[in-house]
C-alpha positions as CSV (number, residue, x, y, z in Angstrom):
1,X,78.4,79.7,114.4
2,X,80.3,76.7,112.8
3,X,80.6,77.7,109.1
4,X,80.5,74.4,106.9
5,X,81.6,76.3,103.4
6,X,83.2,79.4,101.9
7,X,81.0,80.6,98.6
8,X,83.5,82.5,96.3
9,X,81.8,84.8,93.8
10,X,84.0,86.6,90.7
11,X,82.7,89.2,88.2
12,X,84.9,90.1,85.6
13,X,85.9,86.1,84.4
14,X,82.0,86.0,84.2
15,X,82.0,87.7,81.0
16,X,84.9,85.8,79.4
17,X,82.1,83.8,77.2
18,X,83.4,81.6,75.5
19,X,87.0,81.3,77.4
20,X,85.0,81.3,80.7
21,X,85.5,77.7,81.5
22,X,89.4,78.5,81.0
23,X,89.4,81.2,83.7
24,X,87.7,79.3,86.0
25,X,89.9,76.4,85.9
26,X,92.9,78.7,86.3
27,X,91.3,80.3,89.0
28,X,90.2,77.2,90.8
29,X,94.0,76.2,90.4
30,X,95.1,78.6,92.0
31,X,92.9,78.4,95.0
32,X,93.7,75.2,95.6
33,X,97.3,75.6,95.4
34,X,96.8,78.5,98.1
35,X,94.9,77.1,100.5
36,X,96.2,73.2,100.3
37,X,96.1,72.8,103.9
38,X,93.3,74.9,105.2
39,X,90.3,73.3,103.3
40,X,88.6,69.6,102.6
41,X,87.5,70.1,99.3
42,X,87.3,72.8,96.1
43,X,85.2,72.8,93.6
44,X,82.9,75.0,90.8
45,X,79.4,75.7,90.9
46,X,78.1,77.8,88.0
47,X,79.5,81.8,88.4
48,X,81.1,80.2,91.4
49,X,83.8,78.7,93.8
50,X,83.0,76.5,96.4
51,X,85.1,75.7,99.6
52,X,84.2,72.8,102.0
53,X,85.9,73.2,105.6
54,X,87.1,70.7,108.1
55,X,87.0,70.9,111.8
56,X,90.7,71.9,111.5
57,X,90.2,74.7,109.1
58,X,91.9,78.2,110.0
59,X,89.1,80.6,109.0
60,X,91.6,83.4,109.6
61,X,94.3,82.6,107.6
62,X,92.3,81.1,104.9
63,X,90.1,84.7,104.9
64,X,93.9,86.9,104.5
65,X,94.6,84.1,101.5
66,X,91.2,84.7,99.8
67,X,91.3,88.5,100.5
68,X,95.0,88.3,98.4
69,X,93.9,86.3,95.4
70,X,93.6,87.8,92.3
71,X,90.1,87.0,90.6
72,X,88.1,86.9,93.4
73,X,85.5,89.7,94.0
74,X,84.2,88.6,97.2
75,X,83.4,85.4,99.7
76,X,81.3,84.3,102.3
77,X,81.7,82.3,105.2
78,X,78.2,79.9,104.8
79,X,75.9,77.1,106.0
80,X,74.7,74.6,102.8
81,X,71.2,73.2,102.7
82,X,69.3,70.8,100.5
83,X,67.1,72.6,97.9
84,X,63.8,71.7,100.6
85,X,62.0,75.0,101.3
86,X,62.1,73.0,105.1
87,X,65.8,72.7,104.8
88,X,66.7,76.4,103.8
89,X,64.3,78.1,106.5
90,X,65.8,75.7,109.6
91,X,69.5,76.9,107.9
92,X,68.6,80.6,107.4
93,X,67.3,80.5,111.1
94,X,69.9,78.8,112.4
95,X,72.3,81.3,110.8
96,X,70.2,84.2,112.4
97,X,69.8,83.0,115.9
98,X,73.5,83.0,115.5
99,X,73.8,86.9,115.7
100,X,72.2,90.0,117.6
101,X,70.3,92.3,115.5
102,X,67.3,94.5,115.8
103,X,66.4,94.2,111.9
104,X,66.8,91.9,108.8
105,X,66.7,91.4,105.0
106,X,66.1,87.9,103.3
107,X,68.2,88.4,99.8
108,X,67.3,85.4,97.6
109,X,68.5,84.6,94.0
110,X,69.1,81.6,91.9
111,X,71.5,80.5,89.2
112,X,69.3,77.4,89.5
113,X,65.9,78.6,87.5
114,X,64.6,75.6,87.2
115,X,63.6,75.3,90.9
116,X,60.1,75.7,92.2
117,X,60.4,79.2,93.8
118,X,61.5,82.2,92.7
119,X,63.6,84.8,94.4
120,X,60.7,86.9,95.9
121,X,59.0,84.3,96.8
122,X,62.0,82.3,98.6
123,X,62.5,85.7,100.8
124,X,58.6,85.9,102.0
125,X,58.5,82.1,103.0
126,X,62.2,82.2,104.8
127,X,61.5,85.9,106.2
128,X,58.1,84.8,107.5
129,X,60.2,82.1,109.9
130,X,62.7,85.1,110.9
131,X,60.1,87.2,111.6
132,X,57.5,84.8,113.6
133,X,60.5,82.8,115.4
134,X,62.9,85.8,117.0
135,X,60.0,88.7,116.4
136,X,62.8,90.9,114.4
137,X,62.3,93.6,112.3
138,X,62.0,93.7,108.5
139,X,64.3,96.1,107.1
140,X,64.7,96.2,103.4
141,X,67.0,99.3,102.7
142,X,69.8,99.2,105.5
143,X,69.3,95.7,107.4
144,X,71.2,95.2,110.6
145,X,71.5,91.6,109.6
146,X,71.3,90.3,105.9
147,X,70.7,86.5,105.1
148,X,71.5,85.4,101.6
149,X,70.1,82.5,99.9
150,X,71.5,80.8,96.9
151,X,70.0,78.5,95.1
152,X,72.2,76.2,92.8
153,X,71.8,73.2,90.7
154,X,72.3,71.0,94.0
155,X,72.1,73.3,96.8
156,X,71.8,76.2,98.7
157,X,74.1,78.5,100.3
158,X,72.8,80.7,103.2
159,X,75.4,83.2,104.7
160,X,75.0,86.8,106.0
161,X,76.6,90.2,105.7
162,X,78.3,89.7,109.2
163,X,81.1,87.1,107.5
164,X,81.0,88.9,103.3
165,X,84.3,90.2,102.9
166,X,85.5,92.1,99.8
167,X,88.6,90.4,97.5
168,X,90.7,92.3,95.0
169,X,88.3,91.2,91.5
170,X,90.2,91.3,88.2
171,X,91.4,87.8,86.2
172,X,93.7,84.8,88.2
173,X,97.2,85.1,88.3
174,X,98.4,82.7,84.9
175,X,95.2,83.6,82.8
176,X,97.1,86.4,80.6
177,X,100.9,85.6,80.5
178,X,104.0,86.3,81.9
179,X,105.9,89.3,82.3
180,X,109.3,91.0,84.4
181,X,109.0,93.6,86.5
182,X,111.8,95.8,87.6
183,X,112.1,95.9,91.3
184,X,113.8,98.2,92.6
185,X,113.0,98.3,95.9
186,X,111.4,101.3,96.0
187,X,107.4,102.6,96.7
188,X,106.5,102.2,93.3
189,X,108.0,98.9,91.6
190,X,106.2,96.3,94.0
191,X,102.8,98.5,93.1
192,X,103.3,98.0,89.7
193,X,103.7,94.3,89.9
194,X,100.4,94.1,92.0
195,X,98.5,95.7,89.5
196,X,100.0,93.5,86.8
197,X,98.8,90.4,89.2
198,X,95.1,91.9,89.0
199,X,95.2,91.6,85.5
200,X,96.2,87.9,85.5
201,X,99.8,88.1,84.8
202,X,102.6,86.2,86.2
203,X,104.9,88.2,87.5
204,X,108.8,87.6,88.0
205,X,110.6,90.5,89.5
206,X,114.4,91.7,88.7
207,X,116.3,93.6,91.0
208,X,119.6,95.7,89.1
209,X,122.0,95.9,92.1
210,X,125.6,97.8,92.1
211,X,128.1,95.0,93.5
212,X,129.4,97.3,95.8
213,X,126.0,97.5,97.5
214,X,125.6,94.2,98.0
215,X,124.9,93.7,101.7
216,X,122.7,91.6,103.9
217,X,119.9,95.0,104.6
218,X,119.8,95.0,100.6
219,X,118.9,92.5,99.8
220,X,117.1,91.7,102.8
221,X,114.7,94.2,101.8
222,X,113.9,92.8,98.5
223,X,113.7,89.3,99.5
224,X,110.8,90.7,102.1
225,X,108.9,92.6,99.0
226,X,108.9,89.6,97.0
227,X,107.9,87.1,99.9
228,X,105.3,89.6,100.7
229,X,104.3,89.8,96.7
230,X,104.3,86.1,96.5
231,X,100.8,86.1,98.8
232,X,99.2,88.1,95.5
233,X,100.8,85.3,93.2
234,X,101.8,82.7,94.8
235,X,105.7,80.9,94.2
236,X,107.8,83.9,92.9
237,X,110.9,84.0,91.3
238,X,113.4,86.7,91.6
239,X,116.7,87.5,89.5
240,X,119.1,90.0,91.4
241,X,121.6,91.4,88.3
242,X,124.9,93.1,89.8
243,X,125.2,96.1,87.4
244,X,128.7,97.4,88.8
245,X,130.9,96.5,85.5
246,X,128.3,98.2,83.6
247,X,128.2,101.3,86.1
248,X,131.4,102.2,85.7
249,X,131.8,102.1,81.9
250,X,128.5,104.5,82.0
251,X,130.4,106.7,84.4
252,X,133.4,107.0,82.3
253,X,131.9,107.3,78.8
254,X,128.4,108.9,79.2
255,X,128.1,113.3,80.0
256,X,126.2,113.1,84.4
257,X,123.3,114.9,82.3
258,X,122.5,111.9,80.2
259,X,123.5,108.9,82.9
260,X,120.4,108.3,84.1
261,X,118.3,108.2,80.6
262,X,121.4,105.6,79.6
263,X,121.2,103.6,82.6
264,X,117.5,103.0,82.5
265,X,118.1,102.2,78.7
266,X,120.8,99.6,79.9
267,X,118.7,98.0,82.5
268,X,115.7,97.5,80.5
269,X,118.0,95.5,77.6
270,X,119.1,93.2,81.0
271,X,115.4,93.2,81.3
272,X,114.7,92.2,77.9
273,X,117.4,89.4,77.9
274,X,115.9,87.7,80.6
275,X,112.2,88.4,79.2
276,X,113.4,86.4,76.1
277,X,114.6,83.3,78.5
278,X,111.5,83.5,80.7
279,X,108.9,83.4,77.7
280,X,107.7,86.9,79.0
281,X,105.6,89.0,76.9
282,X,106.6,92.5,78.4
283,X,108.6,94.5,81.1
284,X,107.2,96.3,84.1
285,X,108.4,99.5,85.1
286,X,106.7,101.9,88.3
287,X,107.1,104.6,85.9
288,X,104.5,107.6,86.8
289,X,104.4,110.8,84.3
290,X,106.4,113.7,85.9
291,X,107.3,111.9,89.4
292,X,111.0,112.5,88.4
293,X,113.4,113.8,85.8
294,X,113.5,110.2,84.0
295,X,110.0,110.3,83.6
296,X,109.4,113.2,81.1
297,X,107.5,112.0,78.1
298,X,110.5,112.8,76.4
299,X,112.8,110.9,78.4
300,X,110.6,107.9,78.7
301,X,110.2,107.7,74.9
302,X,114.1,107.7,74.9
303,X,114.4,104.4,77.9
304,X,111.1,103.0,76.5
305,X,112.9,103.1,72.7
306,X,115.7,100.0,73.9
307,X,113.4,97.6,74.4
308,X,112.2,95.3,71.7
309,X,109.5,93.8,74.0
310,X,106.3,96.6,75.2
311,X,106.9,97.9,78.2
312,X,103.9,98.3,80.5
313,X,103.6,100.8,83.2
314,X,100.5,100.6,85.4
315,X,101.0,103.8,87.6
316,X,101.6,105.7,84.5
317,X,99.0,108.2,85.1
318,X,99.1,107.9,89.1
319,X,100.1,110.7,91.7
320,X,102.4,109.9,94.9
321,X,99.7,109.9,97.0
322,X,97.8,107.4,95.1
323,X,100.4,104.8,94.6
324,X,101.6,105.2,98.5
325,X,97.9,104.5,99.6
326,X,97.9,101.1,97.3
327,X,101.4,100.4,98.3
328,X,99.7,101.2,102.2
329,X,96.5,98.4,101.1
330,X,99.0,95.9,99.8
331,X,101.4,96.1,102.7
332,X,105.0,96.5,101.0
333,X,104.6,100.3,102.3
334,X,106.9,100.2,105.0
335,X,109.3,97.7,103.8
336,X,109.5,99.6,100.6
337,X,110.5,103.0,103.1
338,X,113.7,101.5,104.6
339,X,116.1,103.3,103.4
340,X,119.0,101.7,101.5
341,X,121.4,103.2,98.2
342,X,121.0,102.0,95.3
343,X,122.5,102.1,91.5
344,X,120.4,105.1,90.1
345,X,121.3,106.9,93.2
346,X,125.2,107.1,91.6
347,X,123.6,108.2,87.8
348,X,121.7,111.3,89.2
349,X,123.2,114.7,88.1
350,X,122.2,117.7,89.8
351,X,121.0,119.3,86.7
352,X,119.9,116.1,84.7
353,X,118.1,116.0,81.0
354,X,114.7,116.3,81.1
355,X,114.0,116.4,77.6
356,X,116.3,113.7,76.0
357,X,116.7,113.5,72.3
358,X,117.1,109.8,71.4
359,X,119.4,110.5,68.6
360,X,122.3,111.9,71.1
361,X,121.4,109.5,73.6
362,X,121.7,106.7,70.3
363,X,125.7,109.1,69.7
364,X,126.7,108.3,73.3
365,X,125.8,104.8,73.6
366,X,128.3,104.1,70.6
367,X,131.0,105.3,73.2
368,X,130.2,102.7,75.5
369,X,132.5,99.8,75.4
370,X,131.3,96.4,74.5
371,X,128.0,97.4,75.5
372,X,126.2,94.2,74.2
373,X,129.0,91.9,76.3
374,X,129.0,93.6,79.3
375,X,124.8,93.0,79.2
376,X,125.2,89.2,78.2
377,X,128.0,88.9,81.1
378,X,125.2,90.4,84.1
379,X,122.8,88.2,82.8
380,X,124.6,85.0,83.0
381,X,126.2,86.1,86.1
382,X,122.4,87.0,87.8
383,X,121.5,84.9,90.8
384,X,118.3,83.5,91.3
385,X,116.0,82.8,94.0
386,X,112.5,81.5,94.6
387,X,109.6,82.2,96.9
């Protein structure tokens, strides 16, 4: 079967009310930008998206972009047909004769009320064709085959449960804002900037590198997570920050216990810097309750405390095995499992502080010298790349 459309359904930018149109524009932006070369035409139809194909169309590729974008619940593959009851039964059994199946369900609704029939009534007239023509069964509960019918304001759109596929839901990427998430290269960072995606946010990611690290695998692996992260958002910016100046003042003037609160304090004020130039209205971190000594609620009101801006964490109330299965879904799994060093692996102490009092941590900072330059200096020394 030669499908002629794609029929994009969302849910949650359905109840926007009043700033519904907005979403939908944002969303049918960023469709269009992600599929430029893979489709004849975009455009809305009320509660939905609708795709025109060319001959040339990869179906494929265009179903792995769909399945990636942010706002969409679900699509279908589809034939179109005039709003004649004719029209819709030669489409519906068109599309049927198309498959092998033992039983079928018509499923017919309309956003279009002003037409002649209504839902039941399209299902008995376009079932009765299914039935009579290819002598199939009528299953209502669990069809082999199910035909939907639409009915619009100008047509219809017939497609089945064979070529439904699921997307990821929540609001377009651009509909809330912009934020920075840390990237560290890690399981949990590129999760976190997924789920700010869902929730329509802009992401731009910041990897904190120690200068003496820096080598081709490095940052070859980070370059892959955000080339892989840009199919949730689409062009993606990245700032790598070389954090070696500031490493070894840490190391001199801060106790091993405390390093790691202090260095987590430091790199979200180089986060909040380059928040402030980027317009972005928080930072993300992978931060999970308990996963590690840093992430105490004690120690995490003492990191959280140096930023000015909120910091969001998404996977706050996740276990390992939940993040890894997202991480698994979204793909960056096994980049995010090579194994490389990086700077918190020279802050751990063997016995570090679990419950940090922000007041010490506040004492020990004041050691640190020219702790305000030594940020400005990583920022304007950061390198920059886009995906």
């Amino acid at each position: 079967m030669r499908y002629t459309h794609v029929l994009i359904h969302y849910s949650e930018i359905a109840i926007k009310k009043g700033n519904r149109s907005t979403f939908e524009g944002i969303l049918l932006k960023n469709i269009r930008e992600a599929t430029a070369k893979l489709l004849a035409k975009t455009y809305k139809r009320f509660g939905r998206v609708v795709c025109l194909l060319d001959e040339n169309s990869d179906i494929e590729k265009l179903k792995g972009i769909l399945e990636k974008t942010p706002g969409i619940s679900g699509f279908s593959f589809c034939l179109v047909s005039s709003q004649s009851i004719d029209d819709i039964k030669a489409t519906a059994l068109a599309l049927a004769k198309s498959f092998s199946f033992e039983s079928f369900r018509i499923s017919a609704k309309r956003s279009y009320k002003g037409y002649r029939y209504n839902s039941q009534e399209i299902g008995k007239i376009v079932g009765e064709i299914v039935f009579e023509t290819l002598k199939k069964k009528v299953c209502l509960k669990h069809p082999d085959l199910d035909i939907n019918i639409e009915v619009t304001e100008k047509e219809v759109f017939v497609y089945s449960n064979r070529d439904t596929f699921a997307g990821i839901g929540g609001l377009p990427v651009s509909s809330t804002g912009t934020v920075l998430c840390s990237l560290s290269g890690g399981i949990d960072s590129p999760v976190s900037g997924y789920m700010l995606n869902k929730r329509g946010c802009k992401v731009i990611y910041v990897h904190i590198q120690n200068n003496s690290l820096v080598t081709r695998e490095v940052e070859g692996k980070i370059f892959r997570l955000c080339e892989l992260l840009k199919s949730y958002q689409g062009k993606t910016k990245l700032y790598i920050v070389q954090f070696s100046e500031i490493q070894s003042q840490l190391l001199i003037a801060v106790p091993a216990d405390y390093r790691m609160i202090i260095y987590r304090r430091f790199m979200l004020k180089i986060l909040e810097r380059i928040a402030y130039l980027e317009n972005s209205k928080g930072i993300v971190t992978g931060d999970s309750i308990g996963q590690v000594a840093s992430q105490t609620l004690e120690n995490l009101q003492c990191i959280y405390e140096a930023s000015s801006l909120p910091v969001y964490s998404p996977l706050i109330g996740l276990n390992k095995e939940e993040i890894i299965s997202i991480s698994k879904k979204i793909g960056t799994y096994q980049i995010s499992i090579l194994q490389y060093p990086d700077c918190c692996s020279f802050m751990i102490s063997e016995h570090p502080k679990t419950k940090g009092k922000l007041d010490e941590v506040k004492a020990i900072e004041e050691n640190i010298k020219s702790a305000d330059s030594l940020i400005e200096l990583a920022v304007s020394k950061a390198r920059v790349y886009y995906f």
